[in-house]
N, C-alpha and C positions, 0 to 999 in steps of 0.2 A: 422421659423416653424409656418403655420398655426395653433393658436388655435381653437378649436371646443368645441361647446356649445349644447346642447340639453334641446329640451322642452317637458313635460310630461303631456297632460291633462285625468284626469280620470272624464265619466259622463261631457265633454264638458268645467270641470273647470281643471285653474294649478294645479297641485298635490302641495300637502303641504310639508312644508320640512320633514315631519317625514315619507310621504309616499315616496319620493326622496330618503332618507337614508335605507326605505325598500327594496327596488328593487335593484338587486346587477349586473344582467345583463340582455340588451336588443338586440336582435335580428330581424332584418326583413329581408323577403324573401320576393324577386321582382320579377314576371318574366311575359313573354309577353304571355298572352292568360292565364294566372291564373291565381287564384285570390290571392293576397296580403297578407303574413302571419307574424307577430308577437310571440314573446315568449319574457316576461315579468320572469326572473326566479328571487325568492322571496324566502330567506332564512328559515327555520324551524325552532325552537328548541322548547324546553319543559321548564317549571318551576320547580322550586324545588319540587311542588307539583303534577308534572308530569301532566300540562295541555299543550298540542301544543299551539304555537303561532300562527297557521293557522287560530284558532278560532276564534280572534277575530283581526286580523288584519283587517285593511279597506280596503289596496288593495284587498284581497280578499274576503273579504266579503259582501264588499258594489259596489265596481265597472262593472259598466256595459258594460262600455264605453270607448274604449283608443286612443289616437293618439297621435303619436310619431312626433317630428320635429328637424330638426338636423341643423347647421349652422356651415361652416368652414371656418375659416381666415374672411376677410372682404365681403363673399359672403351673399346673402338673406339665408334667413330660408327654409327650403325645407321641407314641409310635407312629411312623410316615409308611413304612415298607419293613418286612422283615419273608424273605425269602432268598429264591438259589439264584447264584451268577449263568446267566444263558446265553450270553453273548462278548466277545470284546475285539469292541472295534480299533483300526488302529488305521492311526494319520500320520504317514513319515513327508517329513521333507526337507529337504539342504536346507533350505533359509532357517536361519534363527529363532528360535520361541516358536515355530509353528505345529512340532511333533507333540500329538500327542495320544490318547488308549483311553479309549471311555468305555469301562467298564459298564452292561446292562443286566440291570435285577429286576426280578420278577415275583411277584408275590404266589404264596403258596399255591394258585388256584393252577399252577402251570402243571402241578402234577395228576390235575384232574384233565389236564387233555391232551393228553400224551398218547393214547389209547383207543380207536373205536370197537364197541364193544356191543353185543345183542348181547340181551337180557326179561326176562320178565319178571315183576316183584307183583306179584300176586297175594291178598289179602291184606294189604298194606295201603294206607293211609300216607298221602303223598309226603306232609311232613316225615313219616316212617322211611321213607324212601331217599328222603334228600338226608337223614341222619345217620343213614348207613352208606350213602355215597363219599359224605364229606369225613365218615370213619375208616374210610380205606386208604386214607390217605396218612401216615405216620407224623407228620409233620405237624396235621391239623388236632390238636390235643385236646381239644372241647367243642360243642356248636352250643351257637343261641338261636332255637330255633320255634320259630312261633307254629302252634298246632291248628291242622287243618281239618275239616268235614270228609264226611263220604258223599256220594254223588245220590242226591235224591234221598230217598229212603235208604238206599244200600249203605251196608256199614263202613264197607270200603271200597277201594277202588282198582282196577289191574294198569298198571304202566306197565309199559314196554323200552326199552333200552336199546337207540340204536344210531350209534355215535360215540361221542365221548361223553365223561363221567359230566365236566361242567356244561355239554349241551343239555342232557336230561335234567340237569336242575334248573336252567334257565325255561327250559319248555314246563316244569314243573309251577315254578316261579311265577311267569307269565299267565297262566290259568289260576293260578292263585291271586292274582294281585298283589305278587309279593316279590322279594328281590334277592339273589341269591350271590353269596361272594364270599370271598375270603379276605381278614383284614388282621394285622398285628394280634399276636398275645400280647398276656402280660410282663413275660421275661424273653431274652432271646432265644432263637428257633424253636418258637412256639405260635402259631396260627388260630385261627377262632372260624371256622363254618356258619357263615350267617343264614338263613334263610325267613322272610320276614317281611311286611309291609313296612313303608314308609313312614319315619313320624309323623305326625300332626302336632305336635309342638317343641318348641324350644326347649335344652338341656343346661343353658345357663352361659353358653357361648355369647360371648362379648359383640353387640348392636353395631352393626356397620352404619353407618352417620356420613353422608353426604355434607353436608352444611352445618353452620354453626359452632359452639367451642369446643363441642368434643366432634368436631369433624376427624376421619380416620381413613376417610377415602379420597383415593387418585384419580378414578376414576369413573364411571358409570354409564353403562349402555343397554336401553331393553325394546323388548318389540312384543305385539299382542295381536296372534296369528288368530283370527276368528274364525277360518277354517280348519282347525284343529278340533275342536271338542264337537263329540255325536252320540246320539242317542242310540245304543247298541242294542241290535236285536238277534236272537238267537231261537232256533225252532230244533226239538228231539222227539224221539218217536221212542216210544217204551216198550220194549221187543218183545215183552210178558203180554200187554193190554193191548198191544197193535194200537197206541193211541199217541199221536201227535200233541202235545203241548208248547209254548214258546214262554219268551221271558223276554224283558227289556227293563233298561237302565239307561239312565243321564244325568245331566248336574245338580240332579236335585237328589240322588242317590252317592251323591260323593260330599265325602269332610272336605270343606273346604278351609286353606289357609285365609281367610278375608271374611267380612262380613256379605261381599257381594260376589256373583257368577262374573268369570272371566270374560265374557263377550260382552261389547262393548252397546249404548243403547238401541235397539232397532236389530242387532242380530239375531241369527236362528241356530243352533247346533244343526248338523249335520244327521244326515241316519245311515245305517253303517249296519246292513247284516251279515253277520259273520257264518263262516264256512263251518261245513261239517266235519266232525275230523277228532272230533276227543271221544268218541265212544259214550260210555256210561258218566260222564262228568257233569257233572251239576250247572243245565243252563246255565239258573240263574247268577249262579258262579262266574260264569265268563264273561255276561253281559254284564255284569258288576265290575271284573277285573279292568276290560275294556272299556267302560266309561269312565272308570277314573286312571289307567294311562293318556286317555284322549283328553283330560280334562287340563292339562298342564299345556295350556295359551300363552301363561306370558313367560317369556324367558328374560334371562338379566346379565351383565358380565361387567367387570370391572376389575381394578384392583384397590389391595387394601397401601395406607402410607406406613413403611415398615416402622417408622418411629414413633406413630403413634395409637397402629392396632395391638390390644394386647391378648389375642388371640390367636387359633390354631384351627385353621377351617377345613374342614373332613367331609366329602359324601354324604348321602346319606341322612346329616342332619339339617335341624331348622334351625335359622339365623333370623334374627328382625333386623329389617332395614331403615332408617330414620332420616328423612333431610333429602328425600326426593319428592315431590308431588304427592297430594292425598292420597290419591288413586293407589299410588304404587308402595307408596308407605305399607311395612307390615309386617308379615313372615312370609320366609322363601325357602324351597329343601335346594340343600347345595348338592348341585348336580357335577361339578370338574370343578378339580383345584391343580395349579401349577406349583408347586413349594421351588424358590430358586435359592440356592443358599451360598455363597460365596466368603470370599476371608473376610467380609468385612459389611457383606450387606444378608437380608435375608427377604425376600421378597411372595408374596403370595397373590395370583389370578386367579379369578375365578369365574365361575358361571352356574346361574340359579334358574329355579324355576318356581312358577306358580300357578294354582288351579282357581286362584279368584283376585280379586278388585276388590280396597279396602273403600269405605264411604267416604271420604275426598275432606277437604279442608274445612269446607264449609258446612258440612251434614251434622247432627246434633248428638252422634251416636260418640262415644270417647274411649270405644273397645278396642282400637286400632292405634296403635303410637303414628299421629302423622305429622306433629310437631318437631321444630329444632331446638329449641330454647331448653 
């Protein structure tokens, strides 16, 4: 049985042991395109003299600052959350044990929307654009930031800024086919600016298993939306040439996680023309980005058995799944993780998604794990 260790720092230092024995349970919510949420909940009570403890506790009173890090079996430390306290709730009431202050943390993306803001970044290259957003930001100490085209021929491209900082990356993002967030540094109060497509494969994250000896899952539940995936078409008018051109994209323009397309036999994708509205952007850009957001049919959720997954499930990355049906056997990008962490248990939910259908039990191909044994 994997044990699990977690580290607390409040304001960028270890919490102290008195502030460790305060906190009775912690919570984060992960998910792809949100921003990263915490609940800290922090027992109540009164003195004989009828003053709360909320008063002068430290957690609550002094903390500005939280990041959570979690560590299971002999893997690395895995930052969950490192951002500012934005909210604290609080629960009073006469009966016994029921007071209590949950603390709510937010990861650094909070100080990207604090603000709406007009702007134009002209001659600038949208990754150019999302690397100067996510450097206005003091907290945020580095980006990994995957580099992008100009629109057509042109070398670059003119955005327009009108909203806040993380609406323009997500509208950035989105035409990119790419995904825009803030996630842990490497040390406390320190953030990473990601902006960046999805992987397409596996990091070395430990096999969710359904069935058989290394089973590790509680759970399992999925569904394969066939009205989801479309063949996207996009039409521009070149204001040099007065000349109309289009573009189009579908499943056969997307990496897929599986050897086969997610709809199932006998179906058709959908067709899906998109609105006008990006200026100078690179059709075929868009109709690429949109056929593979559309291409993510099957979705999955379950939970892992905390005593016997020896893993740390994050966003963002690919997981292979083992010990459900052919079909479904394979890889999957983790789309929401719940981390529930208590004195004595440590619990993680989740939910996947996928843009294909592996070749099933019976088919001769052995490039998909669909075995249990």
């Amino acid at each position: 049985m994997p044990a699990t260790l977690f580290r607390l720092y409040l304001d960028n230092n270890a919490a102290s042991r008195d502030d460790l024995d305060s906190v009775e349970e912690i919570t984060v919510e992960q998910e792809m395109d949100m921003s990263s949420e915490a609940q800290l909940v922090v027992p109540v009570r009164t003195s004989d003299k009828g003053t709360w403890s909320a008063e002068s506790s430290p957690v609550l009173t002094r903390a500005r600052r939280v990041r959570v890090e979690i560590k299971v079996g002999s893997g690395a430390w895995t930052p969950l959350i490192d951002g500012p306290v934005v909210r604290i709730d609080m629960l009073m009431s006469p009966e016994p044990g029921q007071s209590k202050a949950t603390l709510v943390v937010h990861d650094d993306s909070v100080w990207l929307a604090r603000e709406d803001e007009q702007k134009r970044f002209d001659d600038m290259l949208d990754h150019e654009v999302a690397r100067q957003l996510f450097q206005s930001v003091s907290q945020i100490t580095s980006t990994d930031i995957e580099q992008t085209t100009g629109a057509g021929s042109a070398a670059t491209t003119v955005a327009v800024q009108r909203g806040t900082a993380i609406e323009m990356l997500m509208r950035l993002a989105k035409r990119n086919g790419m995904h825009a967030y803030v996630r842990p540094g490497d040390s406390p109060g320190t953030s990473v600016g990601v902006f960046r497509k999805l992987a397409t494969r596996g990091d070395g994250i430990p096999d969710l298993v359904l069935l058989g000896a290394d089973r590790n899952l509680a759970r399992w539940d999925s569904a394969n939306d066939n009205e989801r995936p479309v063949t996207a078409v996009a039409y521009s008018l070149d204001v040099f040439s007065k000349k109309t051109a289009s573009a189009e994209a579908g499943l056969g323009d997307v990496t897929l996680l599986g050897s086969d397309p997610p709809l199932v036999s006998g179906a058709k994708a959908g067709r899906r023309v998109l609105s006008p509205g990006h200026g100078a952007f690179d059709a075929k850009q868009r109709v690429a980005a949109e056929a593979e957001r559309a291409s993510f049919a099957v979705t999955a959720g379950g939970e892992v058995m905390s005593d016997c997954y020896g893993g740390v499930l994050t966003p963002y990355r690919v997981v292979t799944v083992r010990g459900v049906d052919g079909r479904q056997s394979g890889d999957y990008a983790i789309r929401q993780v719940t981390h529930s962490l208590g004195r004595s248990l440590y619990t993680q939910t989740f939910q996947l998604m996928r843009n294909a259908r592996s070749a099933g039990a019976n088919a001769q191909s052995t490039a998909i794990p669909a075995g249990i044994f």
